[in-house]
C-alpha positions as CSV (number, residue, x, y, z in Angstrom):
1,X,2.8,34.0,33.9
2,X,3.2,37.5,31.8
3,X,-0.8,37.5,31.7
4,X,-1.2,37.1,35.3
5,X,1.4,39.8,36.3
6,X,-0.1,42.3,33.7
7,X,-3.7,41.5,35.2
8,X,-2.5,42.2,38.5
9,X,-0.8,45.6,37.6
10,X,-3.8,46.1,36.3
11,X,-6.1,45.8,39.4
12,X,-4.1,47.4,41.4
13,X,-3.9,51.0,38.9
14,X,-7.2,50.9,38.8
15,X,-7.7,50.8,42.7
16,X,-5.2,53.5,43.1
17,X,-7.6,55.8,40.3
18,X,-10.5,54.7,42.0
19,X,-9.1,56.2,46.1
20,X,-7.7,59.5,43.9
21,X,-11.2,59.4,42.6
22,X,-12.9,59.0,45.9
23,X,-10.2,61.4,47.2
24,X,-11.0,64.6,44.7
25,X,-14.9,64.3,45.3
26,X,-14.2,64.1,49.0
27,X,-12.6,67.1,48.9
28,X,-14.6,69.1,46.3
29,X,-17.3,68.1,48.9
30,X,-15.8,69.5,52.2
31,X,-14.4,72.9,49.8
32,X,-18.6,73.5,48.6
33,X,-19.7,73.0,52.5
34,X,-17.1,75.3,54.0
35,X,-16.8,78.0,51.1
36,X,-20.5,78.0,49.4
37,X,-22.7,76.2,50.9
38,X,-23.5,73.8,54.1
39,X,-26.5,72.1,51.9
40,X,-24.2,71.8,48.9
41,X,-21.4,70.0,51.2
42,X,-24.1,67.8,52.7
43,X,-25.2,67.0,49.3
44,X,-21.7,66.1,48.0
45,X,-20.5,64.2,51.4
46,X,-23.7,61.7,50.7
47,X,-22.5,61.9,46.9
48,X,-18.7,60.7,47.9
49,X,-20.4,58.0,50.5
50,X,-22.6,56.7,48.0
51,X,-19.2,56.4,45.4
52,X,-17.2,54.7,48.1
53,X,-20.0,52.3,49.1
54,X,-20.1,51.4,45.3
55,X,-16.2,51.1,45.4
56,X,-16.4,48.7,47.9
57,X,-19.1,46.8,46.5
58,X,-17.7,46.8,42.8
59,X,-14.0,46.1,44.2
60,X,-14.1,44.0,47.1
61,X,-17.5,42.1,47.7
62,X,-18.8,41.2,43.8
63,X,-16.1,38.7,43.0
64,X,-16.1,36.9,39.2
């Protein structure tokens, strides 16, 4: 029972790191397209969508 509880403690810190992850890039994305530059931002939106995509992959849809 103690296994299982720590597992699922577990799962759900590392989901929480993973959105504050997703979060931070998001916004160092949208700070380089408004304050230096509109190709960088495009550059790191596509970055950040190509994270969350994995997120959801890794997380939700590969299941072991």
């Amino acid at each position: 029972m103690r296994k299982r509880r720590g597992r699922v403690v577990f799962k759900v810190l590392a989901h929480v790191g993973a959105i504050a992850l997703l979060y931070l890039v998001f916004s160092f994305a949208l700070f380089l397209g408004l304050q230096v530059r509109p190709l960088y931002g495009n550059i790191g939106l596509g970055f950040a969508a190509v994270l969350a995509a994995a997120y959801v992959y890794v997380g939700f849809i590969r299941r072991k």
